[in-house]
N, C-alpha and C positions, 0 to 999 in steps of 0.2 A: 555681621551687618556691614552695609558701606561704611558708616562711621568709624566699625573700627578697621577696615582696610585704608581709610585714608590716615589714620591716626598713628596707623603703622611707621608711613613714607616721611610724616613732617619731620624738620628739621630739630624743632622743636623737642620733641616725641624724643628723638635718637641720644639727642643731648641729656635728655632728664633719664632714660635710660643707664647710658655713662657713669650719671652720676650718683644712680641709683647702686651700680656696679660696685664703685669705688667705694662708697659709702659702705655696702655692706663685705666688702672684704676686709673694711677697716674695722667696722664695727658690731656684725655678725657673729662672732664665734671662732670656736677652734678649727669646724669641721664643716663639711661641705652641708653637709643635713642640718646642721645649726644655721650657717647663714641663707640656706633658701628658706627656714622656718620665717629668719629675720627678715630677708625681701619680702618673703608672702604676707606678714603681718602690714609691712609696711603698705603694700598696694591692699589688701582687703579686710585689714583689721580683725582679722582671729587667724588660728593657727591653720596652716595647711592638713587635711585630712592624710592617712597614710598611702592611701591612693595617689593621691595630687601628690607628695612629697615623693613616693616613689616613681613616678613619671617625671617628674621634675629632675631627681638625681640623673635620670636615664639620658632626656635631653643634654644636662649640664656633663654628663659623662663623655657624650657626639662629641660636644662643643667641644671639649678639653681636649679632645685624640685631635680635634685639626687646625684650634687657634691659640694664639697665646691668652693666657687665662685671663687679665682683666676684659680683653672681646670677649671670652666664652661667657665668662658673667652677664657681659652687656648682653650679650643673646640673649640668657638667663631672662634679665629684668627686661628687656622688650616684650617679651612672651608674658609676663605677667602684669606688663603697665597694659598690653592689649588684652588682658581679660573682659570678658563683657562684664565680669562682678566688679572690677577694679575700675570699669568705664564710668558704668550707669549705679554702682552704691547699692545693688539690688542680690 
């Protein structure tokens, strides 16, 4: 939806991203499938299904072969603060 194409670009958005990032690389877990469990809870409050965790590894996988890891992360949590579940609570 436009809502969340604009919610993408704020500056806002990018920052809480970030810090969503950091947050869960501190406070996530040992392993990359532990801390997208810990992001996804955070953004939609239950656990990722094994679908969504294995698409999620897959993106965080892209990310990691072409940026330094706390950006791959913030990719990570962009992608999940823009969920329409994570938007609208629904």
């Amino acid at each position: 939806p436009l809502q969340a194409l604009t919610t993408l670009n704020e500056p806002l958005f990018l920052e809480a991203a970030r810090a969503l990032a950091e947050r869960t690389l501190r406070d996530g877990g040992p392993s990359d499938a532990a801390r997208i469990g810990y992001a996804f809870r955070r953004c939609v409050a239950r656990a990722p299904t094994d679908a969504e965790l294995a698409e999620l590894m897959s993106l965080l996988k892209q990310q990691q072969a072409r940026l330094e890891s706390t950006q791959a992360w913030t990719m990570l949590a962009r992608v999940l603060l823009n969920l329409d579940e994570t938007i609208t609570k629904e």
